[in-house]
C-alpha positions in Angstrom: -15.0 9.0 -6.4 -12.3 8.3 -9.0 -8.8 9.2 -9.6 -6.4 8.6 -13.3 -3.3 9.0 -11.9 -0.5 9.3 -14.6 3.2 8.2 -13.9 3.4 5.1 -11.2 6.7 5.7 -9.4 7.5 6.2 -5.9 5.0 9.0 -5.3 2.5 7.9 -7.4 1.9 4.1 -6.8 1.8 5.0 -3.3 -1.1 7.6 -4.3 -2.6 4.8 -6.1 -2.3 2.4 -2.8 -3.8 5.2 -1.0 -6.8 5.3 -2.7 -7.6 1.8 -2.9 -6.9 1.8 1.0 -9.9 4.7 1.3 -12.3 3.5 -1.2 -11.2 5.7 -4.2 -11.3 3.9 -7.6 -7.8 4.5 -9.0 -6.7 3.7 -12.9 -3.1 3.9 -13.6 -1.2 4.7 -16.6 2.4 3.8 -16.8 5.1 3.2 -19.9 4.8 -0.5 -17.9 1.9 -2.9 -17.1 3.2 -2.8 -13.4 2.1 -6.1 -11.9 3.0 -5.6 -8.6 0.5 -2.7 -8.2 -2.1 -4.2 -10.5 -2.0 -6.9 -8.1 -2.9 -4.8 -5.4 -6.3 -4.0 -6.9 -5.0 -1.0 -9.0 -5.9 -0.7 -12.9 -2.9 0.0 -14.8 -3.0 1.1 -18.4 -0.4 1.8 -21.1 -2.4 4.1 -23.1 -4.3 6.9 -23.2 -7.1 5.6 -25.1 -8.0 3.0 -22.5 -7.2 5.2 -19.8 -9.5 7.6 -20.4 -12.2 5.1 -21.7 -12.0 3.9 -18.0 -12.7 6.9 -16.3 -15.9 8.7 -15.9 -16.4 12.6 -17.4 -15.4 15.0 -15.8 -12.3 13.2 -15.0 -9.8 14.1 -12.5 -6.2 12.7 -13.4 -3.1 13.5 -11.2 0.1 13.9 -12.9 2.8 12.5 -10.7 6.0 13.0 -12.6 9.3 14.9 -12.3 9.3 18.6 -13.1 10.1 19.9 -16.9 9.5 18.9 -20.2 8.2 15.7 -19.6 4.9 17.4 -18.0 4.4 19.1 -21.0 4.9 16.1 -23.0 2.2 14.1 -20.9 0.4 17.5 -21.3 0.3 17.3 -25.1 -0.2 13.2 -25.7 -3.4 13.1 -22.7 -5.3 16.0 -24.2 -6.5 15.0 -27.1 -8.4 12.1 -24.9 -9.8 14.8 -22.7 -13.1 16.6 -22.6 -14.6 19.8 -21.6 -14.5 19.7 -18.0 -11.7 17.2 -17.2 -9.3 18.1 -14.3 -5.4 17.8 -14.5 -3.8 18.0 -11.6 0.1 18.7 -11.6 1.8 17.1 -8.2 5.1 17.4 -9.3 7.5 20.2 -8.1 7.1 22.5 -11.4 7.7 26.1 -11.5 5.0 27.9 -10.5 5.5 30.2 -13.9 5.6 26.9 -16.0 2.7 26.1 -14.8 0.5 29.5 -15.2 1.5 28.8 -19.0 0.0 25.0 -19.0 -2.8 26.8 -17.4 -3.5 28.6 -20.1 -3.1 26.9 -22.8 -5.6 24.3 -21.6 -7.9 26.8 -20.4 -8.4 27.2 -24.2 -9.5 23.5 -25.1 -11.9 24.0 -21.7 -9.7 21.7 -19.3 -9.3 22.9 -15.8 -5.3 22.6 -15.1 -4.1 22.7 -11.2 -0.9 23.0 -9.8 -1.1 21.0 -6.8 2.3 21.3 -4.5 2.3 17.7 -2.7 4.4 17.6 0.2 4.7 14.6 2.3 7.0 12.4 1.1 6.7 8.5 0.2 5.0 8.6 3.7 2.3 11.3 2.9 1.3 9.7 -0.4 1.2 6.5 1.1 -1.1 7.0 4.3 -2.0 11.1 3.8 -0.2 14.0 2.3 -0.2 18.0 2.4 -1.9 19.4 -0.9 -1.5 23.5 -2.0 -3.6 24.1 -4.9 -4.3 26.5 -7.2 -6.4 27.1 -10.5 -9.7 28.2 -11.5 -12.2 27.4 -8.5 -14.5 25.4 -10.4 -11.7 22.9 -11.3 -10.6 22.5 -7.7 -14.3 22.1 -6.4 -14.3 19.1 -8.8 -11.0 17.9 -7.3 -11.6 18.6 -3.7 -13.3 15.5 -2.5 -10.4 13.5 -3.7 -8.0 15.4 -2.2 -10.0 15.6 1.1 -9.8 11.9 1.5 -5.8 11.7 0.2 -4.8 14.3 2.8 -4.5 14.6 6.3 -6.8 16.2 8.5 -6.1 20.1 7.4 -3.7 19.3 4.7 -5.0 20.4 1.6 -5.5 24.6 1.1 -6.9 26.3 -2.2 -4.2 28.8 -2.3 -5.7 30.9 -5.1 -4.9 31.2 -9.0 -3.1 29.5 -11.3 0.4 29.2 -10.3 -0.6 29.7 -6.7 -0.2 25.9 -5.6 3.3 25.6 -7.3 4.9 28.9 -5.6 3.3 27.9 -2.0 5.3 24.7 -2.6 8.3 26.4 -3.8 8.1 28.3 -0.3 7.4 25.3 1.6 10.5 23.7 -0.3 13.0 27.0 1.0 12.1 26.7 4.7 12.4 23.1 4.4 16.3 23.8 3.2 16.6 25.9 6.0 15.1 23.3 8.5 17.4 20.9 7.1 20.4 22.8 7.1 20.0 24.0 10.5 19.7 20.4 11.8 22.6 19.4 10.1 24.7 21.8 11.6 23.4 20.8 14.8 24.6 17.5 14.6 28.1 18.9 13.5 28.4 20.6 16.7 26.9 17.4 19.0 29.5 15.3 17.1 32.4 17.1 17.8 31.7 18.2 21.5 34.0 17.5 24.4 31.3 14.8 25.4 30.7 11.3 24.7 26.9 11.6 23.8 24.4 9.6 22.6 23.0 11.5 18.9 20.1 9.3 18.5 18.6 9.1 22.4 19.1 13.3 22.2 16.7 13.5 19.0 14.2 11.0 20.4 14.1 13.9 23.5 14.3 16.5 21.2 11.0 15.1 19.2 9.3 14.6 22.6 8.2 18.3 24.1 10.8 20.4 22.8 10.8 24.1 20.8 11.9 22.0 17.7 9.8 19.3 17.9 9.1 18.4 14.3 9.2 15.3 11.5 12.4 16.5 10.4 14.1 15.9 13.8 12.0 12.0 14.1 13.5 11.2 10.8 17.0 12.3 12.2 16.6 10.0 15.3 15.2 7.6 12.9 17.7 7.9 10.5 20.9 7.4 12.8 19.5 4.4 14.8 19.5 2.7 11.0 22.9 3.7 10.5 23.9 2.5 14.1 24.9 6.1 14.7 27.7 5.0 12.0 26.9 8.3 10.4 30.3 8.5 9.0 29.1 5.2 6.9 26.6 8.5 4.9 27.9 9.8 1.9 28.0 13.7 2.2 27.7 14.8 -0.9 23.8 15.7 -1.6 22.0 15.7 -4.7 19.1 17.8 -5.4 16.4 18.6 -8.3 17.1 22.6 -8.2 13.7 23.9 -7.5 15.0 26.0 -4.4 17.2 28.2 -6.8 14.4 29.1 -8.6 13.1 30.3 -5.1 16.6 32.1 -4.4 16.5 33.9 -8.1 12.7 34.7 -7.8 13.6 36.8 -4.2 16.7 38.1 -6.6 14.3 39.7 -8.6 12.0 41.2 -6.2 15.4 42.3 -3.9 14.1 40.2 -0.8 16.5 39.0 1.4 16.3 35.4 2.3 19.8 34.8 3.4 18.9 31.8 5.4 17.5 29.8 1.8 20.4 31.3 0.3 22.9 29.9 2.4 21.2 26.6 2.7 21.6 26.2 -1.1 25.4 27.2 -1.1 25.8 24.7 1.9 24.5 21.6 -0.9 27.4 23.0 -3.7 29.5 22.7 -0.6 28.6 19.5 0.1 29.5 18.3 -3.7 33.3 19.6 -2.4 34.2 19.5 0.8 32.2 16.6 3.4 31.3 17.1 6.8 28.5 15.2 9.3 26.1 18.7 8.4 25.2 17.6 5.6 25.6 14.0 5.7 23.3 14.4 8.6 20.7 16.3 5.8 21.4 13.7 3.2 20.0 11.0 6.2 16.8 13.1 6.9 16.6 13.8 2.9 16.7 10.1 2.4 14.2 9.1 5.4 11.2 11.5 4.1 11.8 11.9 0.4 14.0 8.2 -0.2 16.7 10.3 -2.2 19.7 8.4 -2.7 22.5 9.0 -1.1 25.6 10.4 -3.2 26.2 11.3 -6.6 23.1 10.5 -8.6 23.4 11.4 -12.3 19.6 11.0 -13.1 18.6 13.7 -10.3 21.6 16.2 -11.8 20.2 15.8 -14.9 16.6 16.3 -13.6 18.1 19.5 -11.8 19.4 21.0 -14.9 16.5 20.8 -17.1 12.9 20.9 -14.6 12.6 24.7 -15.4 11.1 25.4 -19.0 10.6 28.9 -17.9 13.2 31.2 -18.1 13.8 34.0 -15.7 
């Protein structure tokens, strides 16, 4: 039971915790020795050579790295390390098309290549994420134990071929816009009622037997208690890395109407214009599950231009 995971940030040091938490050996490779988690009984490497020497064939390595060209980059410095049989694992939010390419160009050197759609947040990598995979079935048979014990109960799914994993995600990433956007617009309307009320108490009942009961709504209660309901403190202007676009050009293509995605996507251009407590009430539960800044981030605008290598 081993796991190379590849890019220590947010997501992945807290994959690496994970697995020392459940027994899983874990080596780590990072452009950084990163003390702090090799003092928490994690292995962490800065190159390849010793990274793979310290892994046993067939390998499984997670990629946990922002979408775009650096995956293919990481792609093309890691294979020549690899053997016949070794498993990469995308976790990252690439285009599902990207990665039906990657796919199949490692397919020809005899490496099994999943896209694996992680959804969770810091949260779910920490203590148990939601994993949506797909790739050749022999690749994610070698995978699955690991990501049994890194998910929770019923969280992981073999969703079919290659690309599979990727566009599950990429659906899982458009409701979640919705989801947002319709709780943001709830709190618009609760803040500028008639009535003095009390925004955190009424998600804390919401979460507790309601129709829209959910993790979204917790991190809203959560979110305004740590703001002291100060929600006006929130910047409104939200930041994202663009993957839901691709979702909203992809039903452009195939002339299905998703008007609710749609709009949720307008609503964060809006949001770069024009505040209002909508979406400084997403940008809270954006922050509580996902830890994206709040404001203008120049890093995730840049990361939003350029994650798609595949051009529609």
């Amino acid at each position: 039971m081993e796991l190379g995971i590849i890019g220590l940030g947010k997501m992945g040091g807290n994959f690496a915790q994970q697995c020392v938490d459940k027994g899983i050996i874990v080596v780590g490779k990072d452009i950084s020795e990163r003390k702090d988690l090799a003092n928490k009984g994690i292995k962490v490497l800065v190159d390849y050579e010793s990274f793979k020497n310290s892994l046993i064939a067939p390998r499984v390595i997670f990629l946990s790295l922002p979408a775009g060209s650096l995956v293919d980059k990481v792609i093309n410095e890691i294979t020549p390390f690899l053997a016949k049989g070794d498993v990469l694992l995308d976790g990252g939010n690439s285009f599902y098309k990207d990665s039906q390419r990657r796919a199949k160009d490692l397919e020809e050197k005899h490496i099994y290549f999943l896209d694996c759609g992680t959804s969770g947040g810091l949260e779910g990598a920490r203590n148990g994420a939601c994993f949506m995979i797909g790739g050749d079935r022999k690749g994610f048979e070698l995978a699955e134990p690991i990501l049994k014990k890194l998910a929770v109960e019923n969280g992981y799914l073999y969703c079919g071929p290659s690309g599979s994993g990727h566009f599950v995600k990429l659906v899982h990433n458009g409701i979640e816009f919705g989801m947002l956007q319709a709780i943001g617009e709830g709190v618009e309307l609760l803040n500028r009622s008639e009535f003095d009320l009390n925004l955190p108490d009424i998600f804390k009942m919401y979460s507790n037997g309601s129709v829209i009961r959910s993790w979204l709504v917790e991190l809203m209660e959560k979110g305004l208690r740590d703001l002291n309901n100060k929600i006006d403190d929130v910047p409104a202007f939200i930041e994202d890395t663009g993957e839901v676009n691709w979702l909203v050009q992809e039903a452009i293509n195939k002339e299905i109407p998703i008007p609710v995605i749609t709009q949720a996507v307008i609503e964060l251009f809006k949001s770069r214009i024009k505040p209002n407590d909508s979406y400084r009430a997403v940008a809270i539960m954006r922050h509580g599950f996902g830890g994206h800044p709040y404001g203008k981030s120049d890093y995730i605008a840049n990361e939003r231009k350029n994650s798609r290598i595949y051009k529609f």
